[in-house]
Jmol script that loads the backbone (N, CA, C; Angstrom):
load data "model"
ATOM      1  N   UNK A   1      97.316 135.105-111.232  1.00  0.00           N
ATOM      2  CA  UNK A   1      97.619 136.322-111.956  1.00  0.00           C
ATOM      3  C   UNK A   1      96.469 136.589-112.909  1.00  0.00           C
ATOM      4  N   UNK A   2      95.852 137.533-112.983  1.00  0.00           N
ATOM      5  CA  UNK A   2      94.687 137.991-113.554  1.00  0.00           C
ATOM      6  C   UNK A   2      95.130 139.321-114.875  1.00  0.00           C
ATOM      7  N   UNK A   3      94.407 139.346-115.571  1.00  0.00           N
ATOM      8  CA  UNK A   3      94.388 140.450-116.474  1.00  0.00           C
ATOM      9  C   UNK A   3      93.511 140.591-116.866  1.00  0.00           C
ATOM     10  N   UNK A   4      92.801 141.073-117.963  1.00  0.00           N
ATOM     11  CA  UNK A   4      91.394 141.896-118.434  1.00  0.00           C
ATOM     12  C   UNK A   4      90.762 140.779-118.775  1.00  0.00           C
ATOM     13  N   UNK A   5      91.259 139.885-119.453  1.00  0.00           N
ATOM     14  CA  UNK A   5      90.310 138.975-120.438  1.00  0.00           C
ATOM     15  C   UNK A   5      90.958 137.109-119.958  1.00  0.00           C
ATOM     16  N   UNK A   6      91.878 137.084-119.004  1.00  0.00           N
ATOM     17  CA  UNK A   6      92.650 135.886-118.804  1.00  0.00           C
ATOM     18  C   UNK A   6      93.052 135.895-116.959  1.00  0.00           C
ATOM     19  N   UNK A   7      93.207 134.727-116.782  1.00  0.00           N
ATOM     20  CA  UNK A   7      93.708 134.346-115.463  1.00  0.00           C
ATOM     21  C   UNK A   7      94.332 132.956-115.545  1.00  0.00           C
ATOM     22  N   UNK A   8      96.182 133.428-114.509  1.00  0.00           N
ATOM     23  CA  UNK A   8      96.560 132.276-114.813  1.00  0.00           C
ATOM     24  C   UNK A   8      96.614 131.266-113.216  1.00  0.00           C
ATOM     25  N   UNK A   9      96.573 130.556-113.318  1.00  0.00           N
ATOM     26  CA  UNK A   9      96.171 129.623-112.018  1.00  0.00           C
ATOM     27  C   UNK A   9      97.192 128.858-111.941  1.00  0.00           C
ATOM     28  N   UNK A  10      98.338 128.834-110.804  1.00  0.00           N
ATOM     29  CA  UNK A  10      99.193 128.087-110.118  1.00  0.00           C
ATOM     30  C   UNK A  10      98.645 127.035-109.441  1.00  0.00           C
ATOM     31  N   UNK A  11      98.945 126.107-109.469  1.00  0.00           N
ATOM     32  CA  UNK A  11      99.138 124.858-108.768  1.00  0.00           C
ATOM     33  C   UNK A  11     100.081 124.016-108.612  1.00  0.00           C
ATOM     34  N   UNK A  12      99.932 123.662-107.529  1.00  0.00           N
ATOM     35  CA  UNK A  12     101.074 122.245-106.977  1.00  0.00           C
ATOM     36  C   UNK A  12     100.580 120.936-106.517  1.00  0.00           C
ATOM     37  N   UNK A  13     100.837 120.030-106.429  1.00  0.00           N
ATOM     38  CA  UNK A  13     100.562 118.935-106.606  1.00  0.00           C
ATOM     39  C   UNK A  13     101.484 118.203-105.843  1.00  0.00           C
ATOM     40  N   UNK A  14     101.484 116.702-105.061  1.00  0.00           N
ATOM     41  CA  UNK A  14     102.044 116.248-104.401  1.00  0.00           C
ATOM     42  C   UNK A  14     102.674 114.854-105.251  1.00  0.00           C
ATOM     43  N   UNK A  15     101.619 115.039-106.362  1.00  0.00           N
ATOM     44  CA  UNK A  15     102.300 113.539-107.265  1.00  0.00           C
ATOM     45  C   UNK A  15     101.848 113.814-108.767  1.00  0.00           C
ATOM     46  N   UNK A  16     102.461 112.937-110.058  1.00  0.00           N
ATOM     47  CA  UNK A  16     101.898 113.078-110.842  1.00  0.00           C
ATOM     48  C   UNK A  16     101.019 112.986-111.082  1.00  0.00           C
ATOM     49  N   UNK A  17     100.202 113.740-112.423  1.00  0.00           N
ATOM     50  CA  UNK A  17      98.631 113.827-112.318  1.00  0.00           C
ATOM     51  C   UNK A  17      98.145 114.875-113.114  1.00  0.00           C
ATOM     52  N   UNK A  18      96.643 114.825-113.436  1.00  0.00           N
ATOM     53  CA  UNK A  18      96.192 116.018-113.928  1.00  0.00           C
ATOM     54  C   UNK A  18      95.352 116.829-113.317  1.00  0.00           C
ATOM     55  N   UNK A  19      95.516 118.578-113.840  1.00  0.00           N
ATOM     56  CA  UNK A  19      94.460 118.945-113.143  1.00  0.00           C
ATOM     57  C   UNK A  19      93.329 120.113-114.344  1.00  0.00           C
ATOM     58  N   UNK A  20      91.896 119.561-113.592  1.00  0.00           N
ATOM     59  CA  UNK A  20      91.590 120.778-114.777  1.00  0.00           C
ATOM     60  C   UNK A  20      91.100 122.320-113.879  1.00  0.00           C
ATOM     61  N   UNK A  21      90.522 123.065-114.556  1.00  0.00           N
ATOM     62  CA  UNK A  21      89.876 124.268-113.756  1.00  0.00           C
ATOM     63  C   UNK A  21      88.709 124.562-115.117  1.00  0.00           C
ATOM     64  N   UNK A  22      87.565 125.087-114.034  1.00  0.00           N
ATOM     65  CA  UNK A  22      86.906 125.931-114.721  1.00  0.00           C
ATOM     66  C   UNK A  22      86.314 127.428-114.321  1.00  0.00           C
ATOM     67  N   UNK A  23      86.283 128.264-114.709  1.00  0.00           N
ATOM     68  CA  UNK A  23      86.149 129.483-114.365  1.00  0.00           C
ATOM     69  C   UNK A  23      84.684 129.925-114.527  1.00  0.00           C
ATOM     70  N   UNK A  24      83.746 130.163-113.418  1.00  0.00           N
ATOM     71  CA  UNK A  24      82.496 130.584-113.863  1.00  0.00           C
ATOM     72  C   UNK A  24      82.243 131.700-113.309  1.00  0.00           C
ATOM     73  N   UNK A  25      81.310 132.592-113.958  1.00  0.00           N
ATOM     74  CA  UNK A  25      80.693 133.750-113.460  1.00  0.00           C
ATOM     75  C   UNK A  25      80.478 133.580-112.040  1.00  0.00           C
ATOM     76  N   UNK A  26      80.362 134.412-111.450  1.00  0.00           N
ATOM     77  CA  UNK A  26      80.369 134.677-110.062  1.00  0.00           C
ATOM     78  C   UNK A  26      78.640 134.687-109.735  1.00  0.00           C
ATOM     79  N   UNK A  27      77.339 134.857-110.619  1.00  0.00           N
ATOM     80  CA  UNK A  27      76.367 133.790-110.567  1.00  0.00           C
ATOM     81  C   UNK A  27      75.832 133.114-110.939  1.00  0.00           C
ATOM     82  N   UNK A  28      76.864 132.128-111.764  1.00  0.00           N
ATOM     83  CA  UNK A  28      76.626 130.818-112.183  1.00  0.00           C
ATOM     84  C   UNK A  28      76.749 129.947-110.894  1.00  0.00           C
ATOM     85  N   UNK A  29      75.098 129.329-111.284  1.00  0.00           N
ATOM     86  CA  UNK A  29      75.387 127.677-110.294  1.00  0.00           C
ATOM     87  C   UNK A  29      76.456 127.193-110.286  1.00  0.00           C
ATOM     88  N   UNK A  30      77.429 126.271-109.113  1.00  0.00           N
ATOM     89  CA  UNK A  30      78.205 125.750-109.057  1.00  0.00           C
ATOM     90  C   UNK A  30      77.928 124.558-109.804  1.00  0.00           C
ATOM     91  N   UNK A  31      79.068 123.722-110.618  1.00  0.00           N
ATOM     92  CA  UNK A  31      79.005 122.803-111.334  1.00  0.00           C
ATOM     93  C   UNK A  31      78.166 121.684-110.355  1.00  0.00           C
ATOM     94  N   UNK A  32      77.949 120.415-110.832  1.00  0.00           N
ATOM     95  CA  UNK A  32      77.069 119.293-110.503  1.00  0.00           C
ATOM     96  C   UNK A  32      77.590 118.213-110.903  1.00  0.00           C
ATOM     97  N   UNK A  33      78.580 118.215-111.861  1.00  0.00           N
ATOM     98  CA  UNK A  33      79.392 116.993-112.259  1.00  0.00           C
ATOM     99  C   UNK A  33      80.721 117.528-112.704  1.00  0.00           C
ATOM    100  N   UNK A  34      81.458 116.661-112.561  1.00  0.00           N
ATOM    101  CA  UNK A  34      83.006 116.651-112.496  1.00  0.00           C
ATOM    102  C   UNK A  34      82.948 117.667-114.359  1.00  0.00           C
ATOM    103  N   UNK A  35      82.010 117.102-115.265  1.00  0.00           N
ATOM    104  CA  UNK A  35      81.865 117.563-116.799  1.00  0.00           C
ATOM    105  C   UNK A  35      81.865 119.111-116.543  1.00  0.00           C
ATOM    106  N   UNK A  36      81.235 119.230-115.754  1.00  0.00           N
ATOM    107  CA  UNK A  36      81.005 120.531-115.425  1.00  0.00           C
ATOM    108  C   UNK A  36      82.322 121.740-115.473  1.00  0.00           C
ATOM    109  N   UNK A  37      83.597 120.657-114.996  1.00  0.00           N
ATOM    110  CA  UNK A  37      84.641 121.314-114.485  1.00  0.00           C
ATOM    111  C   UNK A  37      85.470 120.897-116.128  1.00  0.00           C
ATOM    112  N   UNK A  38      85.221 119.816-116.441  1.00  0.00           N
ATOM    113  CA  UNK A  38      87.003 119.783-117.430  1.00  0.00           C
ATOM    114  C   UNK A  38      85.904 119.978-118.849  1.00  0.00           C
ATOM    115  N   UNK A  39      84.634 119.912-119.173  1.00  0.00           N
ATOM    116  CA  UNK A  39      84.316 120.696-120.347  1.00  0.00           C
ATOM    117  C   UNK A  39      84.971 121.458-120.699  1.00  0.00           C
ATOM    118  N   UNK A  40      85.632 122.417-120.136  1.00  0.00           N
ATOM    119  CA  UNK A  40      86.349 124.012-120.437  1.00  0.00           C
ATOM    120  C   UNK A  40      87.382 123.878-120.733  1.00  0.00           C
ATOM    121  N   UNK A  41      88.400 122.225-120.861  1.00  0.00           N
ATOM    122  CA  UNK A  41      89.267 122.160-121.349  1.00  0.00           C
ATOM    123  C   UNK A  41      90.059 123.242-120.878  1.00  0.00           C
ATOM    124  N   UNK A  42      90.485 122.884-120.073  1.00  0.00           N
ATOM    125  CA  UNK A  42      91.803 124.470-118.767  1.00  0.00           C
ATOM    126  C   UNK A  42      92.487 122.684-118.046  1.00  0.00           C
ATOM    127  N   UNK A  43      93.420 122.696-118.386  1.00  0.00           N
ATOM    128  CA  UNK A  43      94.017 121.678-117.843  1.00  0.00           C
ATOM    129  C   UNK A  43      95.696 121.288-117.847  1.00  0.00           C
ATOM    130  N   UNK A  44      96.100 120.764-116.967  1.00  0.00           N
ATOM    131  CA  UNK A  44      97.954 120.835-117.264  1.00  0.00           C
ATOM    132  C   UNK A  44      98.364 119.379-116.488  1.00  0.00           C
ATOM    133  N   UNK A  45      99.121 118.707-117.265  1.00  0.00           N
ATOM    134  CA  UNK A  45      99.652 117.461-116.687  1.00  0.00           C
ATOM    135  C   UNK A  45     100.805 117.756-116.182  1.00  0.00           C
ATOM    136  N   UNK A  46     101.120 117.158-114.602  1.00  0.00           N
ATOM    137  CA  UNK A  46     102.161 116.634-114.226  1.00  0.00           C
ATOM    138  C   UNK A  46     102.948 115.695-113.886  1.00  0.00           C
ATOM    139  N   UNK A  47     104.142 115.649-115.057  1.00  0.00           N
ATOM    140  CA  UNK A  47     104.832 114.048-114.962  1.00  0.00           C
ATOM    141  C   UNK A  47     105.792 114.106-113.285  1.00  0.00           C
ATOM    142  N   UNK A  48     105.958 115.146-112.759  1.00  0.00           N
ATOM    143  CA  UNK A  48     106.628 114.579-111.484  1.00  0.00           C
ATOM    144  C   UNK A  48     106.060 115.831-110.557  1.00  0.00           C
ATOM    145  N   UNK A  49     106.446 115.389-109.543  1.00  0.00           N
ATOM    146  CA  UNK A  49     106.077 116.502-108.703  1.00  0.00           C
ATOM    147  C   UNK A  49     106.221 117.958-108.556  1.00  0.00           C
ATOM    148  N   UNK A  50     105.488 118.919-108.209  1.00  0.00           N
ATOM    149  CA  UNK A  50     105.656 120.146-108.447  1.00  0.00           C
ATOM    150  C   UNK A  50     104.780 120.895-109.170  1.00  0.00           C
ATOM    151  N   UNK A  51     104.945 122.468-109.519  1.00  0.00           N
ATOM    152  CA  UNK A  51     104.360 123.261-109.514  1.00  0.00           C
ATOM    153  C   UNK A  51     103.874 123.432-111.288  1.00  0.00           C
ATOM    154  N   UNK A  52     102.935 123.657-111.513  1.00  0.00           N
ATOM    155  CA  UNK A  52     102.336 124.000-113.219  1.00  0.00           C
ATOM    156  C   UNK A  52     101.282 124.944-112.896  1.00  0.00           C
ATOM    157  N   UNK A  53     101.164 125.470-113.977  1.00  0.00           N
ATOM    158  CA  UNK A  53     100.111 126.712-114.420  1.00  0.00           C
ATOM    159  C   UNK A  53      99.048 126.484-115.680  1.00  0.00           C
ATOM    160  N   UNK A  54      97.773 126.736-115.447  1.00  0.00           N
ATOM    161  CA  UNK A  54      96.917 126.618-116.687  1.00  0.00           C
ATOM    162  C   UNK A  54      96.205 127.961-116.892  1.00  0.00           C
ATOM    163  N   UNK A  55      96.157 128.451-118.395  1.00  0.00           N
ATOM    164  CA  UNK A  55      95.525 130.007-118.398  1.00  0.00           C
ATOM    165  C   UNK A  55      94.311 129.936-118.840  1.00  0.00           C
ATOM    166  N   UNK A  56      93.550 130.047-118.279  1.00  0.00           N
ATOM    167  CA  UNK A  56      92.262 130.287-118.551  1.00  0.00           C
ATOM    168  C   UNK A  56      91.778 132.021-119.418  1.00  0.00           C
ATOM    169  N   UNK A  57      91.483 131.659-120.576  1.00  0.00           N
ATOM    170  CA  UNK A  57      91.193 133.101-121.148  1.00  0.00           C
ATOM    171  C   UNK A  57      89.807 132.891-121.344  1.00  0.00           C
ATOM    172  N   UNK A  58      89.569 133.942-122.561  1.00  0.00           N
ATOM    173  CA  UNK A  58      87.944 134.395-123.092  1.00  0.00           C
ATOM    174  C   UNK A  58      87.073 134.274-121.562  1.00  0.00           C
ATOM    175  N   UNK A  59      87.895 135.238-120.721  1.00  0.00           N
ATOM    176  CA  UNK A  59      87.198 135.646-119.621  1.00  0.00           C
ATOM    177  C   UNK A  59      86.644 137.115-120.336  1.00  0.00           C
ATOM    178  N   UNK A  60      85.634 137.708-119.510  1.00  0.00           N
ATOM    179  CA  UNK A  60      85.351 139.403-119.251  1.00  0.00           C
ATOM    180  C   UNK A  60      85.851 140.130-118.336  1.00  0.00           C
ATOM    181  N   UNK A  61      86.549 141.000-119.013  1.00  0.00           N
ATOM    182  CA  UNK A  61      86.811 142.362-118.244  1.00  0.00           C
ATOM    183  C   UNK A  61      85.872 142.935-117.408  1.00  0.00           C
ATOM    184  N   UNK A  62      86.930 143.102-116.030  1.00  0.00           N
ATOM    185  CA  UNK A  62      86.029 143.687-114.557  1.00  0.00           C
ATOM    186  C   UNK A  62      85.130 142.609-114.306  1.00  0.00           C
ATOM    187  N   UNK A  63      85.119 141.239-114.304  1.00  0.00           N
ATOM    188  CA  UNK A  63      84.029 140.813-114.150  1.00  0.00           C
ATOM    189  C   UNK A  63      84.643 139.669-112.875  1.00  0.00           C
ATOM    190  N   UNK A  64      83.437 138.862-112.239  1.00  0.00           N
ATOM    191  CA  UNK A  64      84.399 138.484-110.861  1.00  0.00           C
ATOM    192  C   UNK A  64      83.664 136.733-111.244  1.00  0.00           C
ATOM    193  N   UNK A  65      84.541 136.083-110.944  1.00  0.00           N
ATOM    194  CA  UNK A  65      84.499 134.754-111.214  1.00  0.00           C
ATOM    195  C   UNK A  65      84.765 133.703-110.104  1.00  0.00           C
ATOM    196  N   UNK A  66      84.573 132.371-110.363  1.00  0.00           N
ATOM    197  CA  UNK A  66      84.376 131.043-109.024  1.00  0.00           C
ATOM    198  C   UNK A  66      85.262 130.154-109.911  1.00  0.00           C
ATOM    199  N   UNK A  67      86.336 129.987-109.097  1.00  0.00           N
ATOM    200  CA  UNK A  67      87.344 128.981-109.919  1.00  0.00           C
ATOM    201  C   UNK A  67      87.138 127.677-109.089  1.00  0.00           C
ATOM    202  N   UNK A  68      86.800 126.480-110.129  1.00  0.00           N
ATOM    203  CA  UNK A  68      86.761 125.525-109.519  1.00  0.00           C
ATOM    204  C   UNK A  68      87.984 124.649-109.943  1.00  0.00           C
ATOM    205  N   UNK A  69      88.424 123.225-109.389  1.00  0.00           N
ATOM    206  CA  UNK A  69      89.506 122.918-109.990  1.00  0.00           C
ATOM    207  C   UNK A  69      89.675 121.040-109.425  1.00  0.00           C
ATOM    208  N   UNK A  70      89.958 120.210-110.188  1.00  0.00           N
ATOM    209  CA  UNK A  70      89.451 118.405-109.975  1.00  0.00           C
ATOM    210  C   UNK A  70      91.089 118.247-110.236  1.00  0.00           C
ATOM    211  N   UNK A  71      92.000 117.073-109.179  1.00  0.00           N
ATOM    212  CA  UNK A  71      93.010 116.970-109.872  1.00  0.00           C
ATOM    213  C   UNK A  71      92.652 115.252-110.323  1.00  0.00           C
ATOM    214  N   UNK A  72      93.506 114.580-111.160  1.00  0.00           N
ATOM    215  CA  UNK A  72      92.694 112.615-111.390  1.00  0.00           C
ATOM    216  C   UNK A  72      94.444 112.694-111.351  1.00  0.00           C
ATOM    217  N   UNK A  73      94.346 111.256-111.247  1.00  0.00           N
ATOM    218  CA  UNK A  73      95.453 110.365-111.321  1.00  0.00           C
ATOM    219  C   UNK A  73      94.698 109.037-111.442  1.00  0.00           C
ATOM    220  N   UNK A  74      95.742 108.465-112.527  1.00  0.00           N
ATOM    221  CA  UNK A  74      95.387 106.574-113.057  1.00  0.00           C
ATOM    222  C   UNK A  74      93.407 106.409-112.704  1.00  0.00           C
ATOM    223  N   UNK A  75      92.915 108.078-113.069  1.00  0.00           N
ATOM    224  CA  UNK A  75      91.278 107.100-112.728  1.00  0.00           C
ATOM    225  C   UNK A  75      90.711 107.730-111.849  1.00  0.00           C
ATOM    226  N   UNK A  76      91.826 107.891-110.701  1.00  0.00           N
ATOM    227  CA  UNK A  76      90.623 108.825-109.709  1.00  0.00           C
ATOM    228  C   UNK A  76      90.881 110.324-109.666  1.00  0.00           C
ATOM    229  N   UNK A  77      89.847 110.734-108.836  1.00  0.00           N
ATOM    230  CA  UNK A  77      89.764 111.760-108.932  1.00  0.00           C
ATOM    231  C   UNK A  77      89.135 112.580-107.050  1.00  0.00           C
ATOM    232  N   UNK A  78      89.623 114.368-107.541  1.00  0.00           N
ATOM    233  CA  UNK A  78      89.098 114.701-105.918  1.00  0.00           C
ATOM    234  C   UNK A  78      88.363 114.225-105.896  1.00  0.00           C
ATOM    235  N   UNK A  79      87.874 114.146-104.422  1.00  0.00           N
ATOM    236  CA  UNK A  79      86.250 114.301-104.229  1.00  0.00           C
ATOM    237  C   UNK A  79      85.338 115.691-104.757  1.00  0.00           C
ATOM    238  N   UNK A  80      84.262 115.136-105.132  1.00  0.00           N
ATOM    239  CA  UNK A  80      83.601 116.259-105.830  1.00  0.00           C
ATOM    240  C   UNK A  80      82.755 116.932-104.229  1.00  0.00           C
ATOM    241  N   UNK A  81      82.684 116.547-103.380  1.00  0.00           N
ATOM    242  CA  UNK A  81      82.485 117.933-102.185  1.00  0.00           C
ATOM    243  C   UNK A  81      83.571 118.951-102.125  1.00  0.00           C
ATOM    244  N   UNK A  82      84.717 117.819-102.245  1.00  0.00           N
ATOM    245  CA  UNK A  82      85.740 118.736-102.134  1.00  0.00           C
ATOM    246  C   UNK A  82      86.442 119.563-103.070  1.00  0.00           C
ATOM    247  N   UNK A  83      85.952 119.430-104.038  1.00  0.00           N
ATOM    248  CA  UNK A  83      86.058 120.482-105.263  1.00  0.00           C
ATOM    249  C   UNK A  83      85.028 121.543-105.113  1.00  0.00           C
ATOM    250  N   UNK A  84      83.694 121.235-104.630  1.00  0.00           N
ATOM    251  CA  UNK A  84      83.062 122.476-104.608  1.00  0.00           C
ATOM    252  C   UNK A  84      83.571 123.218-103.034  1.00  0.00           C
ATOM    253  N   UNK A  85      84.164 122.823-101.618  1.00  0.00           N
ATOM    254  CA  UNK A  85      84.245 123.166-101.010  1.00  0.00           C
ATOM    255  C   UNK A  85      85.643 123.783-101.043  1.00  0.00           C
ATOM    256  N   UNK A  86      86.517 124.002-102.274  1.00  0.00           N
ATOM    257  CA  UNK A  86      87.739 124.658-102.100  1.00  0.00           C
ATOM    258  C   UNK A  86      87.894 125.682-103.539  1.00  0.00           C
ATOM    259  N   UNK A  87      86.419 126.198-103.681  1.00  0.00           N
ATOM    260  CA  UNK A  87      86.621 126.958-104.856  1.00  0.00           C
ATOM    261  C   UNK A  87      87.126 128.194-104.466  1.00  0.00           C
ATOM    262  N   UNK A  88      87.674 129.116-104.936  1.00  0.00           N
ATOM    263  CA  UNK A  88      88.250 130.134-105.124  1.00  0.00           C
ATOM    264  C   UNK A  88      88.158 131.344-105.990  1.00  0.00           C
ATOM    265  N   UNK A  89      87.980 132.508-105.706  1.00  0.00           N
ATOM    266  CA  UNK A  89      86.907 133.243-106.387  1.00  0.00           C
ATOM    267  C   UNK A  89      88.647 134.902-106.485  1.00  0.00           C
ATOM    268  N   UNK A  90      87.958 135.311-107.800  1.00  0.00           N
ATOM    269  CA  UNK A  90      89.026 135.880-108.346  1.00  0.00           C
ATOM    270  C   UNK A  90      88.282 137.224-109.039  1.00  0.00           C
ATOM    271  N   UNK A  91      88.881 138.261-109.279  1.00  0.00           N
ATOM    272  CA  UNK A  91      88.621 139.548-110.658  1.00  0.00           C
ATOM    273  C   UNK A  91      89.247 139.317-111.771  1.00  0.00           C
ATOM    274  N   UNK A  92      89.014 139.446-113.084  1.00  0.00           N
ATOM    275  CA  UNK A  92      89.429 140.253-113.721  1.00  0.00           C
ATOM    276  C   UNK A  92      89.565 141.409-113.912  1.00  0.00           C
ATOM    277  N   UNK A  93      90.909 141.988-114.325  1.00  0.00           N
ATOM    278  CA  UNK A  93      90.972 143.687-114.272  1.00  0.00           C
ATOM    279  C   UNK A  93      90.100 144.410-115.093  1.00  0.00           C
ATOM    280  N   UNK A  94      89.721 145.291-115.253  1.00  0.00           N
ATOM    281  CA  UNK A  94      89.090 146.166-116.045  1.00  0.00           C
ATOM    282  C   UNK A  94      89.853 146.736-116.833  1.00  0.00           C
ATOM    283  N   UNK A  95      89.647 147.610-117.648  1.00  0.00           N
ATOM    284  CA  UNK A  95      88.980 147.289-118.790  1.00  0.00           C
ATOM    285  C   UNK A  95      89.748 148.504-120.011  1.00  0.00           C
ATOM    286  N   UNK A  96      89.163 149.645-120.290  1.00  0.00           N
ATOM    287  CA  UNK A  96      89.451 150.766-120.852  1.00  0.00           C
ATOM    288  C   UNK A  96      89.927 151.523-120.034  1.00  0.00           C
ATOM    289  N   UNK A  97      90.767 152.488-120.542  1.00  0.00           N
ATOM    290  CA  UNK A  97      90.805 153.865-119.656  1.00  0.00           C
ATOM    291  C   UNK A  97      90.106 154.836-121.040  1.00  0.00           C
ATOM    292  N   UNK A  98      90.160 155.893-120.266  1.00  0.00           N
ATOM    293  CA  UNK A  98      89.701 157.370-120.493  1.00  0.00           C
ATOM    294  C   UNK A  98      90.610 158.049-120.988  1.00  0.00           C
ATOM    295  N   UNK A  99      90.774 158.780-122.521  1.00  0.00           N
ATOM    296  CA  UNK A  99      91.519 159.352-122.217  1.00  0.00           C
ATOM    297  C   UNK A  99      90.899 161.155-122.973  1.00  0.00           C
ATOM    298  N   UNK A 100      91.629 162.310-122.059  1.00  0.00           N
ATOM    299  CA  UNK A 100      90.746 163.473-121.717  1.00  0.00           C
ATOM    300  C   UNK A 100      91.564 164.193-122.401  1.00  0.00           C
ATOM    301  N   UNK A 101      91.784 165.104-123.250  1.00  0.00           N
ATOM    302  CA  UNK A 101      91.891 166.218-124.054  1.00  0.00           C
ATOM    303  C   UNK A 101      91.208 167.587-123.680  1.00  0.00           C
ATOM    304  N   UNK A 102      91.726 168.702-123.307  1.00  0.00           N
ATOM    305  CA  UNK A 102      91.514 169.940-123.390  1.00  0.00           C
ATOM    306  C   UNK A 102      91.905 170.615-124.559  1.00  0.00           C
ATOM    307  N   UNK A 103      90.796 171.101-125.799  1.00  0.00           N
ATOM    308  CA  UNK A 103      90.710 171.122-126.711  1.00  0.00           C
ATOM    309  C   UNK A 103      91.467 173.039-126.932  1.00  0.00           C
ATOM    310  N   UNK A 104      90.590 173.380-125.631  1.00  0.00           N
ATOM    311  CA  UNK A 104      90.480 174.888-125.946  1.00  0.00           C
ATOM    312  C   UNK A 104      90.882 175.180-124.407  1.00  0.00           C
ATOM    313  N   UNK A 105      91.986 176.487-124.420  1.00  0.00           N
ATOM    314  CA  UNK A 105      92.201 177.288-123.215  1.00  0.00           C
ATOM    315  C   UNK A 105      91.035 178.138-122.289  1.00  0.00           C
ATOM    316  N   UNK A 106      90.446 178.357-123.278  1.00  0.00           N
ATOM    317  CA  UNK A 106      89.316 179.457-122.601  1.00  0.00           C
ATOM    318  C   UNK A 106      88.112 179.523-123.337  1.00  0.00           C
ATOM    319  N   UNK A 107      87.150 180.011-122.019  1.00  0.00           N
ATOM    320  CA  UNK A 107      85.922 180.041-121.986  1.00  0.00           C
ATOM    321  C   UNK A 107      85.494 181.188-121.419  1.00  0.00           C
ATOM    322  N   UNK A 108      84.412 181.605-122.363  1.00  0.00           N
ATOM    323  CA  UNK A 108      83.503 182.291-122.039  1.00  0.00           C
ATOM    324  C   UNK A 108      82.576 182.415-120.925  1.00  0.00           C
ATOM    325  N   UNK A 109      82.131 183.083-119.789  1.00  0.00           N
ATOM    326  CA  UNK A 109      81.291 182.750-118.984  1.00  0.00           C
ATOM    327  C   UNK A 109      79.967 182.853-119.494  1.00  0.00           C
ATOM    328  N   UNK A 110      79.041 182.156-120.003  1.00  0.00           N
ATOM    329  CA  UNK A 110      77.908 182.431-120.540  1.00  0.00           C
ATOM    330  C   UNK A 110      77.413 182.223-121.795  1.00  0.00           C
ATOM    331  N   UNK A 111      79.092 180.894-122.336  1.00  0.00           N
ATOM    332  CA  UNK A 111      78.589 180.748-123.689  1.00  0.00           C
ATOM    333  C   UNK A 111      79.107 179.478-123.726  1.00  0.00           C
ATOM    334  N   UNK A 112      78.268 178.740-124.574  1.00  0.00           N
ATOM    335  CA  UNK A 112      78.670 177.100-124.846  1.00  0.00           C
ATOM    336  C   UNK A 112      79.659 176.902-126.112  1.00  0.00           C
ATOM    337  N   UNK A 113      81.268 176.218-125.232  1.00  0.00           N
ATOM    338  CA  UNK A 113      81.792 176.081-126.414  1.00  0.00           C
ATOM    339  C   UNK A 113      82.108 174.575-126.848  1.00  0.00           C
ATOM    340  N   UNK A 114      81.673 174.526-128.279  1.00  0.00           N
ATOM    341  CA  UNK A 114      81.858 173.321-128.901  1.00  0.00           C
ATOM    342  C   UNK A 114      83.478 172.988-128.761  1.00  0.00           C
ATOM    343  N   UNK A 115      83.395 171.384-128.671  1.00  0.00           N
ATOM    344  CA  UNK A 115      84.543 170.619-129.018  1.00  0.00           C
ATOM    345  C   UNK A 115      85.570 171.495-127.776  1.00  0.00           C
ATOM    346  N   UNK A 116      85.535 171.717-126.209  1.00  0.00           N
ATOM    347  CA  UNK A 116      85.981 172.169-125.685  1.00  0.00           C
ATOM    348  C   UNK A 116      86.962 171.046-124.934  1.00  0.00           C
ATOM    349  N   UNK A 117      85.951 170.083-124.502  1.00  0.00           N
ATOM    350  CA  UNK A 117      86.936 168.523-124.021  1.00  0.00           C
ATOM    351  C   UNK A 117      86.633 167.430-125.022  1.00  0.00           C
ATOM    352  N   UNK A 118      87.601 166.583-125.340  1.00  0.00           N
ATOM    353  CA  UNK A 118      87.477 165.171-126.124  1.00  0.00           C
ATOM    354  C   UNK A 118      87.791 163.968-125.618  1.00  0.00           C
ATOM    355  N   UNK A 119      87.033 163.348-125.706  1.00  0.00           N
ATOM    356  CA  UNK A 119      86.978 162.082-124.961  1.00  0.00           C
ATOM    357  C   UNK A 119      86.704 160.937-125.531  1.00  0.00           C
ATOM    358  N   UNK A 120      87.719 160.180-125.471  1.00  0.00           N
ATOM    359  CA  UNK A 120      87.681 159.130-126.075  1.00  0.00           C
ATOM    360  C   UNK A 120      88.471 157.464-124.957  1.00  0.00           C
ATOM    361  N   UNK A 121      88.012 156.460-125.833  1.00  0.00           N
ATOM    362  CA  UNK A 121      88.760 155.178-124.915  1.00  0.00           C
ATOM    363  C   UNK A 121      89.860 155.089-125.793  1.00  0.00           C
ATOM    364  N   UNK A 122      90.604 154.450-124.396  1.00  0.00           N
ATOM    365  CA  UNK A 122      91.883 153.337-124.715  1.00  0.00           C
ATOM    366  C   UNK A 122      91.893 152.367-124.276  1.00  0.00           C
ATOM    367  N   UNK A 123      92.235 151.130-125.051  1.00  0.00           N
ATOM    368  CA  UNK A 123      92.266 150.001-124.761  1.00  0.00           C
ATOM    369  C   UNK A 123      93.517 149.371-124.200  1.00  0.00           C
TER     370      UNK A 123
END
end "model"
wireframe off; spacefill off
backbone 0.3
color backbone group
């Protein structure tokens, strides 16, 4: 589930354990060490089996990202091929809208009128 500035990431798991994620720009190098991935502190423990969620925010709006994600138990951990070979790539939504005001009914053909449309953002 994505929104402007956050994405939340489902996972399941077959045993207890942790997992982290990290979210990188879409051209950022892929990580190189496992640090790479749980630096970002995005992480959720599971004491029994089943499903958890971690939210990754202080993302950018409209912007497209490479989710990577390591689960460990007692020590170990994925394989790190196999963390880079099951990344998963996501949007964030955008951003502002527009919003448009017609200031004035009518116009002149042949004359410039001030303050005729207003335009401004919404967040």
């Amino acid at each position: 589930t994505n929104s402007n500035n956050s994405a939340t990431v489902y996972i399941s798991l077959s045993s207890q354990g942790e997992v982290y994620c990290a979210a990188l720009t879409l051209l950022s190098d892929a990580p190189n060490a496992y640090e790479g991935i749980t630096a970002q502190g995005n992480f959720a423990v599971l004491d029994s089996t089943g499903t958890t969620k971690i939210l990754i925010s202080d993302l950018s709006a409209g912007s497209s990202y490479k989710l990577y994600c390591v689960a460990t138990r007692f020590g170990a951990k994925t394989a790190f091929k196999d963390v880079l070979n099951h990344v998963r790539y996501f949007n964030t939504t955008c951003c502002k809208s527009i919003l448009v005001n017609q200031l004035s009914t009518t116009v002149i053909f042949g004359k410039n009128v001030n303050s005729f449309i207003k335009y401004s953002l919404k967040d």
